[in-house]
KOLNU-731799 format. One record per residue: residue number from 1; residue in one letter; chain; x, y, z of N, C-alpha, C in turn. Coordinates in steps of 0.02 Angstrom, whole numbers, plus 50000, padded with zeros to 5 digits. Each point is the difference from the previous one (the first is absolute). Layout:
{NUM; 'A'; 'A'; {X; Y; Z}; {X; Y; Z}; {X; Y; Z}} ...
This chain:
{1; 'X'; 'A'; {50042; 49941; 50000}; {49958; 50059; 50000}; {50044; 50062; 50000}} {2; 'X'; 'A'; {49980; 50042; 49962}; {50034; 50074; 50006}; {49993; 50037; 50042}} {3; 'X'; 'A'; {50058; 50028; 50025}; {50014; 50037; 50059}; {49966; 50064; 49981}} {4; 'X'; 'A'; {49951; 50054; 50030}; {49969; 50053; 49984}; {50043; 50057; 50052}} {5; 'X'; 'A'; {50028; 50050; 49971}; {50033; 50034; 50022}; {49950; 50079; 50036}} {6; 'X'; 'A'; {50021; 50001; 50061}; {49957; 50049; 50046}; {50007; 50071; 49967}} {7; 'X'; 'A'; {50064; 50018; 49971}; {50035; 50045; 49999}; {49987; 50030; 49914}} {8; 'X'; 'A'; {49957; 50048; 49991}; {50003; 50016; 49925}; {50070; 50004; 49946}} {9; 'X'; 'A'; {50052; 50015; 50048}; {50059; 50022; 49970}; {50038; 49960; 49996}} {10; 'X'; 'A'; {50073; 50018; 49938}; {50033; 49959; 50009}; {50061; 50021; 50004}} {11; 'X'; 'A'; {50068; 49961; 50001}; {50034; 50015; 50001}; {50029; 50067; 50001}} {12; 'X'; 'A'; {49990; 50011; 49922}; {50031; 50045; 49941}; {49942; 50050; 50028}} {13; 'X'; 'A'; {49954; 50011; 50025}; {49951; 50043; 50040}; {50048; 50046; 50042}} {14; 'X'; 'A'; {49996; 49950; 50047}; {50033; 50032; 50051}; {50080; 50018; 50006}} {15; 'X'; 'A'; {50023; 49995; 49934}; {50070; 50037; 49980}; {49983; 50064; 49992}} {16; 'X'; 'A'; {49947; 50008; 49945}; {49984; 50053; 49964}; {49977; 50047; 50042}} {17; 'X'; 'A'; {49959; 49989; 50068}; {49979; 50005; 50053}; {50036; 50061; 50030}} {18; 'X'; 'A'; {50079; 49948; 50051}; {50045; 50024; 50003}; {50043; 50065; 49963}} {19; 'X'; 'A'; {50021; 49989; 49944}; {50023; 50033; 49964}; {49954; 50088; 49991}} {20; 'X'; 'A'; {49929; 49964; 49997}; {49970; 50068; 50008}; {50004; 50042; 50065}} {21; 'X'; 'A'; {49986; 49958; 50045}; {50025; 50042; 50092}; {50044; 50031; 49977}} {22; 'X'; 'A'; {50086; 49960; 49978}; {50038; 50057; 50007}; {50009; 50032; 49942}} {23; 'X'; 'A'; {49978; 50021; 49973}; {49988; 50063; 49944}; {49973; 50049; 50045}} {24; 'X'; 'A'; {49921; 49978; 50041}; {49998; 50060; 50035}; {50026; 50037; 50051}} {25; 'X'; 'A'; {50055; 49931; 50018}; {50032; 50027; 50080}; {50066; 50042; 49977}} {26; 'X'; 'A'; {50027; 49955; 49911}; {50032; 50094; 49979}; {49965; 50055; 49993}} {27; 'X'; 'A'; {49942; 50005; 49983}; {49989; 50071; 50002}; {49971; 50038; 50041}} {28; 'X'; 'A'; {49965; 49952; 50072}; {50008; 50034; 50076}; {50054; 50001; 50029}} {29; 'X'; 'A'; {50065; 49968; 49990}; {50059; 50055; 50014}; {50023; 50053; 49968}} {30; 'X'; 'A'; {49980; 49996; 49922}; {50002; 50073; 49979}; {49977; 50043; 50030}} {31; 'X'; 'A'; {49937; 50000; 50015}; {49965; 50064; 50021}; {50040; 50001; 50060}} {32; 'X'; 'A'; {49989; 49969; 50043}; {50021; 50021; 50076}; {50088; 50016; 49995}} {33; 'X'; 'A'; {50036; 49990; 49944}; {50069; 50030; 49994}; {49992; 50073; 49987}} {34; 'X'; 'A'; {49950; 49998; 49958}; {49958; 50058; 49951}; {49983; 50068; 50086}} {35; 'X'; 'A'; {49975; 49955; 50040}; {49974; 50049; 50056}; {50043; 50015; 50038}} {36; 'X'; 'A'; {50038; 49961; 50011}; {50040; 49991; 50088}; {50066; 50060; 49984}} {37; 'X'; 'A'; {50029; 49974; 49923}; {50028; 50046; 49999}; {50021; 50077; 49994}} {38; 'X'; 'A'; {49928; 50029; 50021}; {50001; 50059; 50040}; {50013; 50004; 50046}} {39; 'X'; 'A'; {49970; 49952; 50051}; {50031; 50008; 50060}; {50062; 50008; 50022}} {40; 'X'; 'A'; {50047; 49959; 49967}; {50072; 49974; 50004}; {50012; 50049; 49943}} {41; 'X'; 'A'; {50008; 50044; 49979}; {50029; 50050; 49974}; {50066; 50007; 50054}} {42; 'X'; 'A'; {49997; 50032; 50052}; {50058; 50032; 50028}; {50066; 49946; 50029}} {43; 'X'; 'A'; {49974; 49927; 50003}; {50038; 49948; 50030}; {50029; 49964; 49906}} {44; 'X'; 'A'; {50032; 50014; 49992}; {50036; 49996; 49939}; {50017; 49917; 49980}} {45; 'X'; 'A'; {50042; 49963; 50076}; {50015; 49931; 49976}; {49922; 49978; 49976}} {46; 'X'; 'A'; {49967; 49993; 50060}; {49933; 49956; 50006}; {49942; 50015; 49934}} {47; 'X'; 'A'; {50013; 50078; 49971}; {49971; 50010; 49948}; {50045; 49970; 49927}} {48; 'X'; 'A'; {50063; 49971; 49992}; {50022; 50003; 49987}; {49989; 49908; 49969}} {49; 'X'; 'A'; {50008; 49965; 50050}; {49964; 49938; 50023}; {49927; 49981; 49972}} {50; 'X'; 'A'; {49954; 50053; 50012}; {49931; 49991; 49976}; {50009; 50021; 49918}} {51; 'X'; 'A'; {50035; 50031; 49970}; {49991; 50029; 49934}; {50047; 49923; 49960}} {52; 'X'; 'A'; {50031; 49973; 50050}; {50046; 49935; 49962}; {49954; 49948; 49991}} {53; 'X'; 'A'; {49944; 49991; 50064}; {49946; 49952; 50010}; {49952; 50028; 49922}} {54; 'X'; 'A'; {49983; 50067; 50008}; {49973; 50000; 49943}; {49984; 49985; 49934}} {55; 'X'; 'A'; {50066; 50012; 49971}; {50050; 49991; 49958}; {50007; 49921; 49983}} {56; 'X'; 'A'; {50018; 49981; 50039}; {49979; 49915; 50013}; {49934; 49968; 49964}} {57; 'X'; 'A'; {49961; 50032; 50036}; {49927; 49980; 50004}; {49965; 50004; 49913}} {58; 'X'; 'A'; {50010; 50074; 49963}; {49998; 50000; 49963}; {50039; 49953; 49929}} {59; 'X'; 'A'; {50066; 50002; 50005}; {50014; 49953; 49955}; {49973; 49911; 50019}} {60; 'X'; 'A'; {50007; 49996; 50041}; {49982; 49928; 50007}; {49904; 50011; 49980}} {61; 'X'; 'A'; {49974; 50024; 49991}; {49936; 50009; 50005}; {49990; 49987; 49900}} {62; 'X'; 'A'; {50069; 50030; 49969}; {50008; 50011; 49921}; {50010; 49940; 49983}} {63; 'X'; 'A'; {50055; 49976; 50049}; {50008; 49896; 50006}; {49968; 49968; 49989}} {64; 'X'; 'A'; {49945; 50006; 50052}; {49939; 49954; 50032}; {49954; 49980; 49923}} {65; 'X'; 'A'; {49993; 50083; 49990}; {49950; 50027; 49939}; {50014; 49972; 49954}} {66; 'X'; 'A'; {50078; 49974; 49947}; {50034; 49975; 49952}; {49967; 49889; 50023}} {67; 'X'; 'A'; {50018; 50011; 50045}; {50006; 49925; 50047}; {49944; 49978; 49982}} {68; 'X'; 'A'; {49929; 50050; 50004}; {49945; 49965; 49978}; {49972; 50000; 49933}} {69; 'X'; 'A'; {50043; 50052; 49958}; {49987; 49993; 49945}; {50031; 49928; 49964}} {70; 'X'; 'A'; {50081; 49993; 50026}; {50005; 49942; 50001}; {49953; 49919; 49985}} {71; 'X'; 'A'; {49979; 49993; 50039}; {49953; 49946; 50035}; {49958; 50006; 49972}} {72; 'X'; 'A'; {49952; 50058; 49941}; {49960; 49982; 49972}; {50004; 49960; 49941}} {73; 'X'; 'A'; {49945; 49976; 49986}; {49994; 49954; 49915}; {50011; 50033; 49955}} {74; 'X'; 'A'; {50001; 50081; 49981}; {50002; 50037; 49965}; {50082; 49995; 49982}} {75; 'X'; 'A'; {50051; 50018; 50057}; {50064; 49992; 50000}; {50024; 49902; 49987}} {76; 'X'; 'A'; {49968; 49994; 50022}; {50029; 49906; 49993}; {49976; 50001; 49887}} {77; 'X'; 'A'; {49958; 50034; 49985}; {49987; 49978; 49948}; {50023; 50045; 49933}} {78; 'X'; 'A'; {50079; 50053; 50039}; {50019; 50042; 49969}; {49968; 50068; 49981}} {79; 'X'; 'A'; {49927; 50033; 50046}; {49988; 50040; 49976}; {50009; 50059; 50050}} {80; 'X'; 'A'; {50047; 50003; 50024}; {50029; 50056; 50037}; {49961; 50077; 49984}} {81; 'X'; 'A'; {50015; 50025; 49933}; {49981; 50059; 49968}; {49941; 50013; 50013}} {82; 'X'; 'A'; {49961; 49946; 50018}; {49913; 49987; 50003}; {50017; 50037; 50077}} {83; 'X'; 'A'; {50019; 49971; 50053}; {49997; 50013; 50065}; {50033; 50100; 50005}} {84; 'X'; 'A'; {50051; 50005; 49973}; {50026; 50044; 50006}; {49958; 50068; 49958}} {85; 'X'; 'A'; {49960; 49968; 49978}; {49959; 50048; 49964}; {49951; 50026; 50055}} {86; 'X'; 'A'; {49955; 49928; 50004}; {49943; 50020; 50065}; {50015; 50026; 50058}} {87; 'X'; 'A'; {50058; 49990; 50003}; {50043; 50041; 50082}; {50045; 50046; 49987}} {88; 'X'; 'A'; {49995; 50027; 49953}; {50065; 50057; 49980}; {49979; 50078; 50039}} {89; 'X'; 'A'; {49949; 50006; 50025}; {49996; 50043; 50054}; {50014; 50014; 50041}} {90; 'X'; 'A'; {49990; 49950; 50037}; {50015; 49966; 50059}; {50099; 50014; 50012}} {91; 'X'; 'A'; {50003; 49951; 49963}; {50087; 50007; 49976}; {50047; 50085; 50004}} {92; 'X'; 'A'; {49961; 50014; 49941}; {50029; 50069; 50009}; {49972; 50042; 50056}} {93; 'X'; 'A'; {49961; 50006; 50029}; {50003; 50031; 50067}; {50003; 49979; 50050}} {94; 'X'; 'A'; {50040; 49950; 50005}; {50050; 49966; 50067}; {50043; 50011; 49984}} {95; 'X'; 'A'; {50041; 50004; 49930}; {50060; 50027; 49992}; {50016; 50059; 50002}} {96; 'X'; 'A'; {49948; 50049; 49986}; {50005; 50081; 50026}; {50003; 50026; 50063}} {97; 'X'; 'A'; {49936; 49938; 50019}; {50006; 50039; 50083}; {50071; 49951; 50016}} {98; 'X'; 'A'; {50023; 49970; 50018}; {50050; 49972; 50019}; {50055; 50057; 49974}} {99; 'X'; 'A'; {50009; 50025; 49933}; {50059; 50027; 49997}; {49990; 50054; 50030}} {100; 'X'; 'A'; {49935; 50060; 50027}; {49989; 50034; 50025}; {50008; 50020; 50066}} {101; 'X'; 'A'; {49998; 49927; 50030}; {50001; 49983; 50081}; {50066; 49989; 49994}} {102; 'X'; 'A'; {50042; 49978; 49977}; {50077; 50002; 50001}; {50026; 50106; 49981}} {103; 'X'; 'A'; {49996; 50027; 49963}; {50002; 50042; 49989}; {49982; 50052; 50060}} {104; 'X'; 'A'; {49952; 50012; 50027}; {49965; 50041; 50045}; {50049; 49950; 50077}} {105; 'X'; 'A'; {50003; 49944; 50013}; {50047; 49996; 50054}; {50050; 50007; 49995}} {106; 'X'; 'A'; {50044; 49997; 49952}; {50059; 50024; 50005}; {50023; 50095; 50015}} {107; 'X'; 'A'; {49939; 50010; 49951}; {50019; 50097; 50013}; {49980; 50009; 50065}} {108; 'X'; 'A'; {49950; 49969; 50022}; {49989; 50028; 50086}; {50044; 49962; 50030}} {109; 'X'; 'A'; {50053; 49944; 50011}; {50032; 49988; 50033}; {50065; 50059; 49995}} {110; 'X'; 'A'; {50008; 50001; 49923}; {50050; 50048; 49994}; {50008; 50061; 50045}} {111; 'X'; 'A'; {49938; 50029; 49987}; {49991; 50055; 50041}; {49996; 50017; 50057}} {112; 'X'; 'A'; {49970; 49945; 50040}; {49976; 49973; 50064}; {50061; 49991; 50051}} {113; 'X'; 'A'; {50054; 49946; 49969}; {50033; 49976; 50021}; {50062; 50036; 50080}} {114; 'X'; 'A'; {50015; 50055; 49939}; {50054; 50037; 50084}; {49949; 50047; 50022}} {115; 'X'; 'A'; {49944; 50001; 49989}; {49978; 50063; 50031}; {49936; 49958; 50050}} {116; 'X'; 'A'; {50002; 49965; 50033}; {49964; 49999; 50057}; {49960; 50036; 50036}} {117; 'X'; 'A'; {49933; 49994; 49993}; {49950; 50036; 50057}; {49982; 50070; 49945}} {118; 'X'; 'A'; {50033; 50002; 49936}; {49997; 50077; 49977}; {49932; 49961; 49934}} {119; 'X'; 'A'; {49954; 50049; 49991}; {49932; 49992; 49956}; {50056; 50015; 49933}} {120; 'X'; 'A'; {49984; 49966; 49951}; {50047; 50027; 49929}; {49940; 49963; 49966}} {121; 'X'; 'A'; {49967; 50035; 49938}; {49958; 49985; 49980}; {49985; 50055; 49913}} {122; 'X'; 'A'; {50049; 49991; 49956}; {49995; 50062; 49958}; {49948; 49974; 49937}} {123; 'X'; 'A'; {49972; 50024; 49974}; {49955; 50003; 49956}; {50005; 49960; 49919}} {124; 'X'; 'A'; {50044; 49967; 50000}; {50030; 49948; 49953}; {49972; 49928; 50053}} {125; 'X'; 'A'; {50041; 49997; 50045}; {49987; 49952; 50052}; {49910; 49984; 50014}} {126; 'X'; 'A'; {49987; 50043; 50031}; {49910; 50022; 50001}; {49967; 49971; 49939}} {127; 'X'; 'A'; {50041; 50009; 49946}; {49956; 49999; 49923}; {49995; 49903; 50000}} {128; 'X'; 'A'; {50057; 49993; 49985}; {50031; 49927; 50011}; {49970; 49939; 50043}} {129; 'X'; 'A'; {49990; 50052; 50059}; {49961; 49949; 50056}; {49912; 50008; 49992}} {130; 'X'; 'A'; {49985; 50049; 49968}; {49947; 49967; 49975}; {49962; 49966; 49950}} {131; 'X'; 'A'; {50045; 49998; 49953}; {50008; 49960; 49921}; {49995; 49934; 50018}} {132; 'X'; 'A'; {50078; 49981; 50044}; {49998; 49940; 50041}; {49920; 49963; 50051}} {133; 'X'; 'A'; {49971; 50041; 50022}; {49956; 49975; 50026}; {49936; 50004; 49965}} {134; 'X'; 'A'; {50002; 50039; 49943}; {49941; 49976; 49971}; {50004; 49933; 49941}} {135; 'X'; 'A'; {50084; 50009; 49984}; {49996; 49919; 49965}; {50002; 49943; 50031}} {136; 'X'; 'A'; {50004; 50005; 50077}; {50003; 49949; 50049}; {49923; 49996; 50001}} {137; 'X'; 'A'; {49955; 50026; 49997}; {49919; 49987; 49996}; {49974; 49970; 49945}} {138; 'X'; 'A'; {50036; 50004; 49933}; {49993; 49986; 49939}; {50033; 49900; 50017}} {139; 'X'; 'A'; {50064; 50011; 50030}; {50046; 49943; 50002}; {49934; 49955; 50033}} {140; 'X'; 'A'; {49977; 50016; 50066}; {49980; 49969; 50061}; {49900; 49958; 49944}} {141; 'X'; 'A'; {50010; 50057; 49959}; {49918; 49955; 49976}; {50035; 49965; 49934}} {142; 'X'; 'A'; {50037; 50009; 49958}; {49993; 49935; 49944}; {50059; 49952; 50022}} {143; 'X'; 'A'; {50030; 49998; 50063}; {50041; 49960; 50030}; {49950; 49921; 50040}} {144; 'X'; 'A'; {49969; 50050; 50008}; {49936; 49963; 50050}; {49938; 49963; 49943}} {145; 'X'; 'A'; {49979; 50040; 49929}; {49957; 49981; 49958}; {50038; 49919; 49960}} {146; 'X'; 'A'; {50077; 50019; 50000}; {50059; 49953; 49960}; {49983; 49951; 50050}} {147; 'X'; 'A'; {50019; 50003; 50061}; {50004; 49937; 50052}; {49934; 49961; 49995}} {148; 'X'; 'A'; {49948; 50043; 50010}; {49921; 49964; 50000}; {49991; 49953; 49922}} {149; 'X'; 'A'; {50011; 50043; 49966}; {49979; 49989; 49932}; {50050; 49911; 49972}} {150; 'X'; 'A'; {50083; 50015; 50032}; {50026; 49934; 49977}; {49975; 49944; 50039}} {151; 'X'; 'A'; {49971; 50023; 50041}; {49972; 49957; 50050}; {49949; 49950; 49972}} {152; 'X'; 'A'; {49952; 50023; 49951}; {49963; 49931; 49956}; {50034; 49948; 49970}} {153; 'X'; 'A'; {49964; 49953; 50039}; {50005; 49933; 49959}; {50005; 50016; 49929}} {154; 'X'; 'A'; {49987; 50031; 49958}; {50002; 50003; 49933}; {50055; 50012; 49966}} {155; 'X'; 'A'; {50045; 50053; 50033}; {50034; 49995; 49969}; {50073; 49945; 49996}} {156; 'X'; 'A'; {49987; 49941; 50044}; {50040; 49933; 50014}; {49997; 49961; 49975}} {157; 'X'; 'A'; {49952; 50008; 49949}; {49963; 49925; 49932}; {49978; 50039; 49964}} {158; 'X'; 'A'; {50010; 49945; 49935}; {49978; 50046; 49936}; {49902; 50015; 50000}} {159; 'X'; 'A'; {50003; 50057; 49988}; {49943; 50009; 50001}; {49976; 50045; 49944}} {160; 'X'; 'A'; {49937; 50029; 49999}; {49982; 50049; 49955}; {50016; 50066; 49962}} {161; 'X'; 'A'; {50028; 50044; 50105}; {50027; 50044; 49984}; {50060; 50012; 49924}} {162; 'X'; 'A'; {50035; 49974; 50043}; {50063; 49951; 49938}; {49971; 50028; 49938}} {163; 'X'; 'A'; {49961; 49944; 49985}; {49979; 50012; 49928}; {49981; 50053; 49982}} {164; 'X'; 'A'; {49950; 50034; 50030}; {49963; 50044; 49965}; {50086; 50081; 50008}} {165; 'X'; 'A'; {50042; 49988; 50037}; {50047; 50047; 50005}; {50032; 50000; 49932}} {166; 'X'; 'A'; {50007; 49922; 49986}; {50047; 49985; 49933}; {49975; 50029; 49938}} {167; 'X'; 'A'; {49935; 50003; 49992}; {49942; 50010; 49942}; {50013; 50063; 49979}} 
């Protein structure tokens, strides 16, 4: 007799599962790198530390993102261009904000750095940091639409989509 399984999911479920948690748990350490480091403005190592965690967080998040394009049927069946098409948004504004968030910490560390406890904040900087945080809002929704979206079963077996993309 066949064993009837309690559990809707399977395996390859609960990879995909996984994999989606931490997509989002990179981009709730974004934000909260995104926040804290106001606070820690004047303590230089520890801000210094959080902007490396950041930094971190984001490329491995570009990883993760490649990792599951990987693993789809689309990539197993050579159609990369297909994937990179439907996610080329996505792509390029993780690579902006990322080069942005590298850019904007370095000039405020620059600046920051020997001058302790002193507000330095010039109007290039100002401009910068808010460019940065509005492509971090841009990053934070098709980062999150990419994660949900590879998340179907569909795109792991050949299916329709497929086709009707090829047509």
């Amino acid at each position: 007799m066949a064993e009837v399984s309690d559990t809707p999911f399977t395996q390859a479920d609960y990879c995909y599962m996984f994999v989606l948690v931490l997509q989002l748990v990179m981009i709730l350490v974004d934000i909260l790198c995104n926040c804290l480091s106001v606070l820690f403005g004047d303590q230089q190592v520890t801000l210094l530390i959080m902007l490396i965690i950041q930094d971190s967080c984001l490329v491995f998040s570009l990883i993760l993102l490649f990792l599951v394009f990987f693993n789809t049927f689309a990539f197993k069946a050579g159609l990369l261009g297909l994937l990179v098409k439907k996610f080329r948004g996505t792509i390029a504004v993780l690579s902006l904000y990322l080069l942005l968030t590298v850019i904007y910490q370095l000039w405020s560390l620059i600046l920051r750095w020997d001058h302790s406890g002193e507000y330095i904040w010039n109007n290039s900087l100002q401009a910068l940091y808010v460019f940065q945080k509005l492509c971090a809002v841009f990053h934070y929704y098709l980062y999150k639409r990419a994660a949900f979206t590879l998340s179907d079963s569909k795109y792991y077996h050949n299916s329709e989509w497929i086709k009707r993309e090829l047509r």
